[in-house]
C-alpha positions in Angstrom: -5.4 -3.8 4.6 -4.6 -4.4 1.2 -1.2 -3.4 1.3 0.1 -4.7 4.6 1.3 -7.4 2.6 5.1 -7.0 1.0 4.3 -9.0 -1.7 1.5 -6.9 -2.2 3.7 -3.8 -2.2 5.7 -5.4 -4.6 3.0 -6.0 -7.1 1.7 -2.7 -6.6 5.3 -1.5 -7.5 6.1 -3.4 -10.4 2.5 -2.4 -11.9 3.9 0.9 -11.6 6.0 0.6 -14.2 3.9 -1.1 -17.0 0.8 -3.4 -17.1 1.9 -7.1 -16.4 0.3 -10.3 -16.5 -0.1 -12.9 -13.1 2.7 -14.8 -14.8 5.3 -11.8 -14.7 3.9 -10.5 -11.6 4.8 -14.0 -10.2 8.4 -14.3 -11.7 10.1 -12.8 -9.2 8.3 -14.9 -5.8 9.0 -18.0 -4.7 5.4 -18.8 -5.0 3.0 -20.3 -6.5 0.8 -18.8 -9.3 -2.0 -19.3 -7.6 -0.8 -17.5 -4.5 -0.2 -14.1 -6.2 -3.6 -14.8 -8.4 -5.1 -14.6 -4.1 -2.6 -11.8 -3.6 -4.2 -10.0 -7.0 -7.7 -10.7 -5.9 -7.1 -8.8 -2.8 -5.8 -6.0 -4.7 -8.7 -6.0 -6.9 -11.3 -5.9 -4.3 -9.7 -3.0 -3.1 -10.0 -1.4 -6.1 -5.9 -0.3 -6.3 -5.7 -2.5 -9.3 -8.4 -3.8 -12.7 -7.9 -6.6 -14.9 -8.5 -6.9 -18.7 -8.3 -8.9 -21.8 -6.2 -8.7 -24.6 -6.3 -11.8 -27.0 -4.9 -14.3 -24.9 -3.1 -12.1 -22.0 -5.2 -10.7 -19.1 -2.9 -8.2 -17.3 -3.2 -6.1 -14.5 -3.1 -2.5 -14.5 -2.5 0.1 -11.5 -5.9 2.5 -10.5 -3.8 5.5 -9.8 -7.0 7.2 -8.4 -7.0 4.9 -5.9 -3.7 5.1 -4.8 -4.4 8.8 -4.8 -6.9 8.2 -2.5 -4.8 6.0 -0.5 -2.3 8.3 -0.8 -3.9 11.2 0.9 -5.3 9.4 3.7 -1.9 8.2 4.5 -1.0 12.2 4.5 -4.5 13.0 6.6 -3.5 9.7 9.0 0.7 11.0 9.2 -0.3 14.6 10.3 -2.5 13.6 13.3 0.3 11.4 14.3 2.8 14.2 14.1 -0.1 16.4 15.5 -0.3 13.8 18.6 3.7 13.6 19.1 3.9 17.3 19.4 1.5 17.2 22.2 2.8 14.4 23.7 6.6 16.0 23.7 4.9 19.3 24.7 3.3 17.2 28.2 6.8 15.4 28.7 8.2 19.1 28.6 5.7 20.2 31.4 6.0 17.1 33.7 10.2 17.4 33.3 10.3 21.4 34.6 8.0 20.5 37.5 10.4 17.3 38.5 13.5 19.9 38.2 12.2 22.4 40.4 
């Protein structure tokens, strides 16, 4: 997944704030240039972030419609899991009053 990554994350939330190019993306790593160019790529093929021109810059902007996306399936994905704990707690429930009696 595209954001498993932290320093993924990290470009994803510093994009958040304005556009940036791959050479202020990659200020604040110690890595190489080329490394966050691979971790941009990745983004880019998932479609969470789009590059452009301007005169000599190329930066990077944020899709927010995919993060909405993104962001709902986390939301879809969370309320099954709370869905399945519930159940789960509600079986641990059951199995503990038939120990105790």
């Amino acid at each position: 997944m595209a954001l498993a990554d932290p320093v993924r994350r990290a470009i994803v939330a510093r994009l958040s704030l304005s556009d940036a190019t791959v050479n202020e993306l990659a200020a604040p790593f110690g890595i190489t240039k080329q490394a966050v160019s691979r971790h941009i790529q990745v983004l880019e093929s998932a479609g969470l972030i789009t590059r452009s021109r301007d005169a000599q810059r190329r930066p990077c902007h944020l899709e927010p419609a995919a993060l909405e996306t993104l962001t709902e399936w986390i939301d879809a994905l969370r309320l099954e899991t709370e869905r399945r704990h519930r159940r789960l707690d509600a079986v641990l429930t059951t199995l503990q009053e038939k120990h105790h009696r």
